[in-house]
N, C-alpha and C positions, 0 to 999 in steps of 0.2 A: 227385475222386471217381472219374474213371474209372479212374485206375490202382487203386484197393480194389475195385472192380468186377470190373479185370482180373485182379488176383490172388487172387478169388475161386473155388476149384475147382469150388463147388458150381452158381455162373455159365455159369464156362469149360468144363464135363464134355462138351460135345458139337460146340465150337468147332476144339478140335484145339490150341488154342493152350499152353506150356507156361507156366501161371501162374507159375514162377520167373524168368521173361522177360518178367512186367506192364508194365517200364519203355519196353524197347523197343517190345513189344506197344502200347502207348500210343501211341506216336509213332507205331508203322505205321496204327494206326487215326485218328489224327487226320488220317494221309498222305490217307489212302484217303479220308477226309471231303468235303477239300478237291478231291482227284481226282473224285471223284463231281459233284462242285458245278459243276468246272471243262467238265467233258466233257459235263455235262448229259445223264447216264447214271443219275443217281439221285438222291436228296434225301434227307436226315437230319433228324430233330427229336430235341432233348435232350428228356428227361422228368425233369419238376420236380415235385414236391409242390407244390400251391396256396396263392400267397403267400410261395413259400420260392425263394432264387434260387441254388437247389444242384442239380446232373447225380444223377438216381438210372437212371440208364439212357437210352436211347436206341431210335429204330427208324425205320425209312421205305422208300423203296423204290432199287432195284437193278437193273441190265439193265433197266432203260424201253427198249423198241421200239416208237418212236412209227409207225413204221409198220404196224406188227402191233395198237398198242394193245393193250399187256401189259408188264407188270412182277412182280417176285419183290419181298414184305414179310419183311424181318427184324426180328429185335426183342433185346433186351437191357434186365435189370433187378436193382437190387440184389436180392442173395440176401436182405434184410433187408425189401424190399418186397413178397416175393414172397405171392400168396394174398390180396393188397387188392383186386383188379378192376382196379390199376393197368394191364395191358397190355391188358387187356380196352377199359378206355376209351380208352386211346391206338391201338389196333388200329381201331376203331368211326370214331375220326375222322379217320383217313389213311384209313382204304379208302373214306369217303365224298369225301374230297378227292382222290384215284383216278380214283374212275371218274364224278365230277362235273367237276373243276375239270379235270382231265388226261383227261377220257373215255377210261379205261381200259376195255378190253371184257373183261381177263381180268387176275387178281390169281395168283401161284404163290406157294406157301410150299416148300423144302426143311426135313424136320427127320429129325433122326438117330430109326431108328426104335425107340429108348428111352425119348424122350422124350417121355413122356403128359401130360404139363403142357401142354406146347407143342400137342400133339393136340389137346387139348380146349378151348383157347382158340381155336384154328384151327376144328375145329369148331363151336363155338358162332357162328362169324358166319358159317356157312352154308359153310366150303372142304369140299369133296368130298377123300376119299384118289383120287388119280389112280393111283398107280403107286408100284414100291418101282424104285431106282435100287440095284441089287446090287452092293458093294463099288465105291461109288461115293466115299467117302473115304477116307485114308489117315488114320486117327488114332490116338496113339499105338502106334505098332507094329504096329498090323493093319487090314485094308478092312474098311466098318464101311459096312451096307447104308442108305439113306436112303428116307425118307419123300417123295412130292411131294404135295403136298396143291393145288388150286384154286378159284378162284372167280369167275363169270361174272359181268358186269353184272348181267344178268336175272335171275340168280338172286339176287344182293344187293338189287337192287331190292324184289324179292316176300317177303324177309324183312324190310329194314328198313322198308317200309312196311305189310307183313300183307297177306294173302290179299283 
């Protein structure tokens, strides 16, 4: 499933990655998985439908600096699951295992700043817009300015438990 994931445009539009190259693209993201896991730089969870033992996407976190206490959350989801709450619940329970289990004191999201889907599921769990990062990627043929979006313990706190 990840490679229909990967050759998914409507998925990959803000990735950079050329969906006619899914196969490879496949194998470099399972590289990087494995790299992630190995370096203890970041942690991955497959996202499954409940009771069903199929990948419809994936997400977790990146650049952990357990010094700093902070990490960047990505995410990724079938184009066919998109609009069910599914990132939204999977978002909800890595950033509480964040900044619980890993006492994260600060969560970053980068998103290309086209992408309002990803906006507002970032906002809704309380990331603040930090900053626009100006031609800060190279994607298909042109710099393409990004979104930083953040989110503080204390602030997650005071939302997921209410004022």
């Amino acid at each position: 499933m990840l490679r229909v994931i990967l050759r998914d445009s409507r998925v990959m539009k803000y990735s950079g990655l050329d969906v006619k190259n899914y196969l490879k693209n496949a194998d470099t993201e399972l590289e990087w998985f494995r790299q992630l896991d190995e370096s203890d730089t970041g942690i991955r969870w497959v996202i499954s439908l409940n009771n069903e033992n199929s990948y419809i996407g994936d997400l977790g976190f990146l650049d952990i600096d357990k010094e700093n206490h902070r990490a960047e959350v990505s995410y990724k989801l079938s184009g066919e699951q998109w609009n069910k709450g599914i990132i939204t619940e999977a978002l909800r329970a890595i950033l509480c295992y964040g900044f619980d289990a890993l006492k994260l004191n600060k969560v970053t999201a980068e998103t290309h700043i086209d992408n309002t889907a990803s906006h507002r599921v970032l906002t809704k769990h309380g990331f603040k817009l930090e900053g626009t990062l100006r031609e800060h990627e190279y994607l298909y043929g042109k710099y393409a300015d990004v979104y930083v979006f953040g989110l503080l313990q204390r602030d997650y706190s005071h939302i997921s438990t209410g004022p």
